[in-house]
Each structure stands twice: as structure tokens, then as C-alpha cells.
N, C-alpha and C positions, 0 to 999 in steps of 0.2 A: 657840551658844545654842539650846536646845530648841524646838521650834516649839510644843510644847504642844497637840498639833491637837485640835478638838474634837466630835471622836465617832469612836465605833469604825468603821474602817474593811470593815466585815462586815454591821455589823447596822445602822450609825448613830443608835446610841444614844448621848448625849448623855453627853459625857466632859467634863464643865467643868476650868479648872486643878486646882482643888481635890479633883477624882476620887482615891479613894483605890483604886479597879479600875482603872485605863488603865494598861496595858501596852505595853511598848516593846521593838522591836528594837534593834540596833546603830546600824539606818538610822532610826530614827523611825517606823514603821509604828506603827500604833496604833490595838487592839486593846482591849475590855475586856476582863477575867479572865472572862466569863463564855464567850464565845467563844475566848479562848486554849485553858480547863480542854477544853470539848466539841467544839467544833468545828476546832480546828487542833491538837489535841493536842502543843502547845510546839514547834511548828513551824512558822516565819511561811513563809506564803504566797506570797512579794515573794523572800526571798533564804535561804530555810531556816537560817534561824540560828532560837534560842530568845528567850526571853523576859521579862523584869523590870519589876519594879513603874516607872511612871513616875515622877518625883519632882515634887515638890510645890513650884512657886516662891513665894517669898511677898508675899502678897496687900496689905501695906503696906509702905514703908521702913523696915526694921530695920537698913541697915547703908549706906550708900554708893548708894543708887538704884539698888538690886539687888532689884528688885520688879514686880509686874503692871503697875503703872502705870506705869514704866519702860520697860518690856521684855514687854509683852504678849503672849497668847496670839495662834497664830492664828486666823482665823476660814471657813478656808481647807479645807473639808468636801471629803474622801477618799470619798467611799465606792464601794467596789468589791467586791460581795460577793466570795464565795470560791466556785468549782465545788466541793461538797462530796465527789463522786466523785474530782476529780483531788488533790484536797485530801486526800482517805485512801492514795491511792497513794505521793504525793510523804513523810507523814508517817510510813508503813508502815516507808519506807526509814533514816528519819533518826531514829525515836522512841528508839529502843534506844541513839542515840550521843550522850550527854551534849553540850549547847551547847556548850562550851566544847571539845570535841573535832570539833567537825563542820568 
């Protein structure tokens, strides 16, 4: 189950479930798109993989109590900005090689 966390791990800006910017690694990192597009150029920070939309759980019962109020967000605040220096080095390496090949 997604943790859903709530806010970018960079900037900590407030990333509620409902975010339609929060970006996700493999691992759950999570990023807004605004900080994925400039500052990590699709290169997570944590384990250099790339990046996609997070997905949107839903916010009432539509199906079997597969829902926020089920299965809530965390409330469990990451933030750890990114050395933006080491953060051009590490993405220099990796930018050119498609996520899904790294």
C-alpha cells in the first residue's frame, strides 16, 4: 500500500492525497513535479531511478473500503532537501539513460 506521504521531500511543499504534482519513485520518495522537472532533472536523489505521477487514492468508498478513510495517508513529513551541487553530478551521469534502463 502507498504511503501517500505528504509533502515534497525537497522543498516541503504540501502534497495532500489528492495532488495531482507528487511524484513518485520505485521506493516511495516523493517529490512534486516541480522539483522533479528543475531541480532533480528525473533523477531521484535516494536511489537514482526516474519518476511518475503518483496515483490518486480515493477519497470515499467506491468499491470494498479501498479508500482514505480506510487506508489513509501518511502524515509522516520527509523532508530532506537535496545538495543541489551533488545533485547535478549524480544527474549529469544518469540523465541521458532512460529510467527504465538505469
Amino acid at each position: 500500500m502507498l504511503e501517500l506521504r505528504p509533502t515534497c521531500e525537497n522543498c516541503n511543499r504540501p502534497l495532500p492525497p489528492h495532488a495531482t504534482d507528487a511524484m513518485i519513485c520505485s521506493f516511495e520518495c516523493t517529490f512534486c513535479r516541480s522539483c522533479v522537472e528543475r531541480v532533480l532533472d528525473n533523477v531521484c536523489p535516494n536511489c537514482g531511478g526516474g519518476f511518475c505521477p503518483r496515483p490518486i487514492r480515493p477519497s470515499r468508498n467506491l468499491r470494498g473500503g479501498n479508500d482514505l478513510a480506510h487506508y489513509p495517508a501518511s502524515t509522516q513529513v520527509r523532508h530532506r532537501p537535496v545538495d543541489p551541487v551533488a545533485q547535478r553530478a549524480l544527474a549529469a551521469g544518469l540523465r541521458a539513460i532512460a529510467p527504465e534502463q538505469r
